[in-house]
C-alpha positions in Angstrom: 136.7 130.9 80.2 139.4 129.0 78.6 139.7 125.4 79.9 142.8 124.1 80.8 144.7 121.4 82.7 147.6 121.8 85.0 150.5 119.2 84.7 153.6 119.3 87.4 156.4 118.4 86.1 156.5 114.8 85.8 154.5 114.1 88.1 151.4 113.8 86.7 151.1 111.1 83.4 148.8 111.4 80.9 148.2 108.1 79.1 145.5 108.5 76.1 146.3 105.1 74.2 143.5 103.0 73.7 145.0 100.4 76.1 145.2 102.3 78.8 142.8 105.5 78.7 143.6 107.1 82.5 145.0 110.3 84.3 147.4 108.6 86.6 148.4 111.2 89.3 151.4 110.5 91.5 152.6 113.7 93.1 150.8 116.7 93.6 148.2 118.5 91.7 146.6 121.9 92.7 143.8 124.0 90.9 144.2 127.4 91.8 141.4 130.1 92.0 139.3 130.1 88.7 141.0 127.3 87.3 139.2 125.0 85.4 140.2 121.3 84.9 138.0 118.8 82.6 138.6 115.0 82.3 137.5 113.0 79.3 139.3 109.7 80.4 139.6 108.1 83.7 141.5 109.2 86.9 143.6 107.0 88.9 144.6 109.3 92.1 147.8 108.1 93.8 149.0 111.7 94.7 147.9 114.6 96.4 145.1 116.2 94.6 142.8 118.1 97.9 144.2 121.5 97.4 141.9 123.1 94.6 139.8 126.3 93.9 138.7 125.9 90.9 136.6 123.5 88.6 136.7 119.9 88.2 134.8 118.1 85.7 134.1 114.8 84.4 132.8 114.8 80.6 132.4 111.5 78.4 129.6 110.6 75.6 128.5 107.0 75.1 131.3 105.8 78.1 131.6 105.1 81.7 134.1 107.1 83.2 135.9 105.9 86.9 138.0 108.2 90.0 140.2 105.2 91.8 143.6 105.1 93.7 144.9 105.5 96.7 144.1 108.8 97.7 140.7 110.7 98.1 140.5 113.6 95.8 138.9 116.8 97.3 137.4 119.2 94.8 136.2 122.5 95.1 133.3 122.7 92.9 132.7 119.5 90.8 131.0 118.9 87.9 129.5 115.7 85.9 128.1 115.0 82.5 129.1 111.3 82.0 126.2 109.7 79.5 126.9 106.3 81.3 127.8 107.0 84.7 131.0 108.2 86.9 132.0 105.3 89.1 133.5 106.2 92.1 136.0 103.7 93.8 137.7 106.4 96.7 136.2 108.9 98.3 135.5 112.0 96.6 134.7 115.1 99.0 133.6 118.6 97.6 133.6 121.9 99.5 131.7 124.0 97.4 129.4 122.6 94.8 128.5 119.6 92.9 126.7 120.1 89.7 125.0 117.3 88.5 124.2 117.5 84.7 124.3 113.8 82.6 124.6 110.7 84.7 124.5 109.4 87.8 127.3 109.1 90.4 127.7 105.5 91.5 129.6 104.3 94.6 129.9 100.3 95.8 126.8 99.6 97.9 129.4 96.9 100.0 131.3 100.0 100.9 129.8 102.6 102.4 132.8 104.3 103.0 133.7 104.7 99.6 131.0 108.1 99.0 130.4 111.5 97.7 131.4 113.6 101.0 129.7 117.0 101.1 132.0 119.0 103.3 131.4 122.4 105.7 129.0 124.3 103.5 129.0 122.5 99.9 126.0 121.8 98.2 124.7 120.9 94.7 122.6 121.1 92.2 120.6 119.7 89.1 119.6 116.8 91.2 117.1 114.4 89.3 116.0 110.8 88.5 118.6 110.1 86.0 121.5 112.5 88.0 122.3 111.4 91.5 124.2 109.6 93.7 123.5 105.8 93.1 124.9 104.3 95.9 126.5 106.4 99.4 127.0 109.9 100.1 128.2 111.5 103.5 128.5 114.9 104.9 130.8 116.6 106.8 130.4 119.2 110.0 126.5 119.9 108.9 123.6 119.7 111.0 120.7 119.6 108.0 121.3 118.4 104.6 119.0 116.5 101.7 121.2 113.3 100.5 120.6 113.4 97.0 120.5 109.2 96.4 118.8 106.8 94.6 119.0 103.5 92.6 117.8 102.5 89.2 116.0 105.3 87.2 114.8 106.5 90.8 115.9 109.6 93.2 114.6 108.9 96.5 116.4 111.6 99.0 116.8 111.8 102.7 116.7 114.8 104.6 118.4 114.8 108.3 118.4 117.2 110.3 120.4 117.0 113.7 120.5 118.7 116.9 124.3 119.1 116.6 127.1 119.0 113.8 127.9 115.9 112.2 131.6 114.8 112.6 130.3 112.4 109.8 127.4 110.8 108.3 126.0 109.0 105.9 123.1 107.3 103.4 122.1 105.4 100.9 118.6 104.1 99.4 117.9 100.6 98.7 115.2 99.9 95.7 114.8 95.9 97.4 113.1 94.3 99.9 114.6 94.4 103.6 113.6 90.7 103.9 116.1 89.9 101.5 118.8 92.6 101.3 121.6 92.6 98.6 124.5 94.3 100.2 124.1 93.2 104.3 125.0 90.3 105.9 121.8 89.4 107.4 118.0 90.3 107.1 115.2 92.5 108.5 112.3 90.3 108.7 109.2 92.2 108.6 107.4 89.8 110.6 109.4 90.9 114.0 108.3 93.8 115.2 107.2 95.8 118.4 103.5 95.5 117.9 101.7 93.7 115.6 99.6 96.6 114.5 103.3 97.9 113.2 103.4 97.8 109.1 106.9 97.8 107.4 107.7 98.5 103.9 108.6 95.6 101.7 109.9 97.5 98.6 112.4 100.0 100.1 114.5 100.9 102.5 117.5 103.5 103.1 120.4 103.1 105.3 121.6 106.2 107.7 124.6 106.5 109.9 124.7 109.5 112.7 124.7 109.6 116.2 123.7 112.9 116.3 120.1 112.8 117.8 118.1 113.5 114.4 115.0 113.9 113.0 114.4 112.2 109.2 112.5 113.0 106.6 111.8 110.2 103.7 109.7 110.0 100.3 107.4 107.8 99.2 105.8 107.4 95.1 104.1 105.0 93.6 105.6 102.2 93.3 106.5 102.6 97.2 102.5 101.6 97.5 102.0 103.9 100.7 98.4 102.7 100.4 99.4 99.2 102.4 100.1 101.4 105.8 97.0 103.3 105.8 93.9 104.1 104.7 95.1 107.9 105.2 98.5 109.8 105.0 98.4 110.6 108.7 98.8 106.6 109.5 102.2 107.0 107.5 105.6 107.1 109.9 109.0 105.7 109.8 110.3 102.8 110.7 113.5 101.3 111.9 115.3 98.1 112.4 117.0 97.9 115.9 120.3 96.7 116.0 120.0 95.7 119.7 117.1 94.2 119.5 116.5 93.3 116.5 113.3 94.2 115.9 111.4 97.1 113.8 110.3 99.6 116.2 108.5 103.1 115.5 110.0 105.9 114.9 106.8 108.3 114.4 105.8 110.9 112.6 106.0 114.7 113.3 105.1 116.0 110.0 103.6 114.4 107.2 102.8 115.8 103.3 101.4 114.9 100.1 99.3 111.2 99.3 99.2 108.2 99.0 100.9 108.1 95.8 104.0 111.0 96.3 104.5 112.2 99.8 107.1 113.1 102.7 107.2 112.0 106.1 109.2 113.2 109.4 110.4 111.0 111.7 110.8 112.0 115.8 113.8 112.7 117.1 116.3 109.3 117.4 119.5 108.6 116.6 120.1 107.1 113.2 123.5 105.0 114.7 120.8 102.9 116.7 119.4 101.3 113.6 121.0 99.5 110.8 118.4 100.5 108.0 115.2 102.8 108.1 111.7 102.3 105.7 108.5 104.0 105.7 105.2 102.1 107.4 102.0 102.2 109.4 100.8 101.6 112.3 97.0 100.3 112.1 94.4 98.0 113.5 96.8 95.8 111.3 95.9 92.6 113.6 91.4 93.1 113.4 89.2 91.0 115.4 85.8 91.3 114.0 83.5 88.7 115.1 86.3 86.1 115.6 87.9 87.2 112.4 91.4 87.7 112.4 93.2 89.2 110.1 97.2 89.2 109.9 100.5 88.7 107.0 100.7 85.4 105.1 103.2 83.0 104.3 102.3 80.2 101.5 104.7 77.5 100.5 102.2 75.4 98.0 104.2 72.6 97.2 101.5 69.7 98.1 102.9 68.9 101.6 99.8 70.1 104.0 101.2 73.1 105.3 100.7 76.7 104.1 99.6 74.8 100.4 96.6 77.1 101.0 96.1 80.7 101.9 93.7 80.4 105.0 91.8 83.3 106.1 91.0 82.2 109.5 87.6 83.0 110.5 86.6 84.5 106.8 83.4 82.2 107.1 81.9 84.3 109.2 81.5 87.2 106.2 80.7 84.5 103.3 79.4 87.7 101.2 83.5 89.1 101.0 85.6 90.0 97.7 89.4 88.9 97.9 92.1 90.6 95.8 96.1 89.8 95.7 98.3 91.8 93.8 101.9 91.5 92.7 104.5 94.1 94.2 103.5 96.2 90.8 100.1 96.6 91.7 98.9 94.1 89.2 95.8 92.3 90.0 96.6 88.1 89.8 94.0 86.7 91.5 89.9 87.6 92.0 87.3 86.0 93.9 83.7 86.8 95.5 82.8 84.5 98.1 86.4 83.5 98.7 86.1 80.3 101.2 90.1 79.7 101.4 90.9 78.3 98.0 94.2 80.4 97.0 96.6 78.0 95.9 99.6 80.6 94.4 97.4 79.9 90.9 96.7 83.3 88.4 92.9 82.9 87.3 93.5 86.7 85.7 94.3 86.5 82.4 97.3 87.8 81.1 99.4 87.8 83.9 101.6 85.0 83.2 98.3 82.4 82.2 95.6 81.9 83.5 95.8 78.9 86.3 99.4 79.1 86.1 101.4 79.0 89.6 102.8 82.6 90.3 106.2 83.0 91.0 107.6 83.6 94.2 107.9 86.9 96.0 105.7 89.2 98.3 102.0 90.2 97.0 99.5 92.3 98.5 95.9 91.1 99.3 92.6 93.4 100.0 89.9 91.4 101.1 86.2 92.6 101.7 84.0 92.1 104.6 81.0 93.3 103.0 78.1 92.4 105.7 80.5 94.0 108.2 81.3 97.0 105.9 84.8 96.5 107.0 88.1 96.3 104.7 91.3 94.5 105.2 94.8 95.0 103.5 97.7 92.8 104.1 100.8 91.0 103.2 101.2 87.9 101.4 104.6 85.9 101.1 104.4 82.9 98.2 107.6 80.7 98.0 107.1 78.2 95.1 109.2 75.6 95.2 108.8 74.2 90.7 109.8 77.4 89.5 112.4 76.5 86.1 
């Protein structure tokens, strides 16, 4: 089928000099039936351009291409093949079908309301690590849909599915730790929490807006290290942070598939609204008393002034014949002892990792320590704030 664009009159200016390499619409543009539209260049969208039936595509090798303006464009089926990305700064909604086939989609993380709206029926297709929606996306008047999201070289979808319509909603993943997120103004501290036996993600997190009473279903893989909140799949369930009271609470788990390294797991029923962002954990015998040994998170500032210089495993005396492990957030092993009697400092003795009895950056590691005459094993978090870093 022949491709084709459709000018109005004047309405519509197309600008291809090198300085300014845009489609700048002002009046009214409308696709009709099995009309088929391709942009190589930019669209600035100050008109009326919601009316369509037929194709829209974005096409560009070796360059970003941009949709901006004033007014949100709504097209019928949508198609993208952008080598370096489509970046979306209005709203975009489609009714039929988006076709994802080189590059990802991104939208500003600051504004959620700037998204990919999937309206009434639409859905899409060709979906993968490297051709998604790297920031928001939002649906309109549907019940169940998968959010097809990511960030990075990473797809990490959401699945909702509500009791009711929604009017509106809306997702995004996060590839960062909630302690510390990029695009909110405040944090999730993974140390507040319901119970203490309650084990939040520190890698990942997605953010959800409904208030349709919902049940979620997120992803895990391995560099989510699902491992940390269980020693078994079924301990997996979601999480959420509170925004009344500010706290993680559970949010269970009704269905649960895979393993520790790729898996799904389904929330119960709550409504997404009631919590500013969502994560996968556990809940455990995360807080352990065996034989007056307890076993909890860590927080380490080693700067020499008597307090947290060491990591102290309280009671760890009482196993002398243990094996202690810490990890980086990559799973790579920085520090080994047998016999460990509270020495930690923040130094490597692995070689290779940055060198050997060199102080470790800061950031959040994972420990395994090993009661061996109790036959017991104990994984946890460890925070390490360095304060000489260059």
């Amino acid at each position: 089928m022949k491709l084709f664009k459709i000018l109005l009159g004047f309405l519509l200016l197309a600008n291809t000099i090198a300085a300014q390499d845009a489609v700048h619409n002002y009046g009214n543009i409308q696709i009709h039936d099995n009309g088929l539209v391709g942009f190589h260049m930019d669209v600035i969208n100050n008109g009326a351009f919601n009316q369509n039936k037929g194709l829209v595509g974005f096409y560009s090798f070796n360059k970003a291409l941009a949709i901006s303006g004033g007014s949100n464009p709504v097209f019928y089926d949508f198609e993208v093949a952008v080598d370096n990305d489509l970046y979306i700064y209005n709203t975009v909604g489609v009714q039929n079908n988006a076709n994802f086939i080189t590059g990802d989609i991104v939208t500003p993380r600051e504004t959620s309301e700037v998204n990919i709206n999937f309206l009434n029926d639409s859905f899409y297709n060709g979906d993968t690590d490297f051709t998604k929606i790297d920031g928001y996306a939002a649906i309109s008047k549907k019940s169940e849909f998968t959010f097809p999201i990511g960030q990075f070289d990473k797809i990490r979808p959401l699945t909702i599915e509500s009791i009711g319509s929604n009017d509106y909603a809306k997702s995004a993943y996060y590839y960062e730790d909630p302690n510390t997120p990029s695009a909110f103004n405040t944090n999730f501290s993974t140390f507040i929490k319901e119970n203490q036996a309650l084990v939040i993600s520190e890698f990942e997190f997605w953010h959800l807006e409904s208030t349709v009473p919902s049940k979620v279903t997120l992803t895990w893989d391995q560099e989510s290290y699902a491992n940390l909140f269980g020693t078994d799949i079924k301990d997996i369930r979601v999480v959420g942070w509170s925004i009344i009271d500010k706290i993680w609470v559970d949010l269970g788990n009704t269905n649960v598939n895979g393993d520790l390294i790729n898996g799904s797991v389904t929330s119960k029923e709550f409504i997404p609204s009631d919590y500013e962002i969502i994560t996968i954990g556990g809940q455990t015998d995360f807080l352990a008393v065996l034989d007056n040994i307890m076993l909890d998170n860590y927080y380490m500032t080693p700067n020499g002034d008597g307090i947290n210089d060491y990591l102290e495993i309280e009671g760890i005396e009482g196993s002398p014949n243990n094996q202690l492990e810490i990890y980086n957030r990559y799973g790579r092993l920085v520090f080994s002892k047998s016999g460990y009697s509270n020495e930690f400092t923040g130094l490597s003795n692995v070689n290779g990792v940055v060198s050997k009895n060199i102080g470790l950056p800061s950031g959040i590691y994972f420990y395994i320590v090993h009661l061996n005459e109790l036959n017991y094993k104990h994984q946890g978090y460890l925070h390490l704030t360095t304060f000489n870093e260059n």
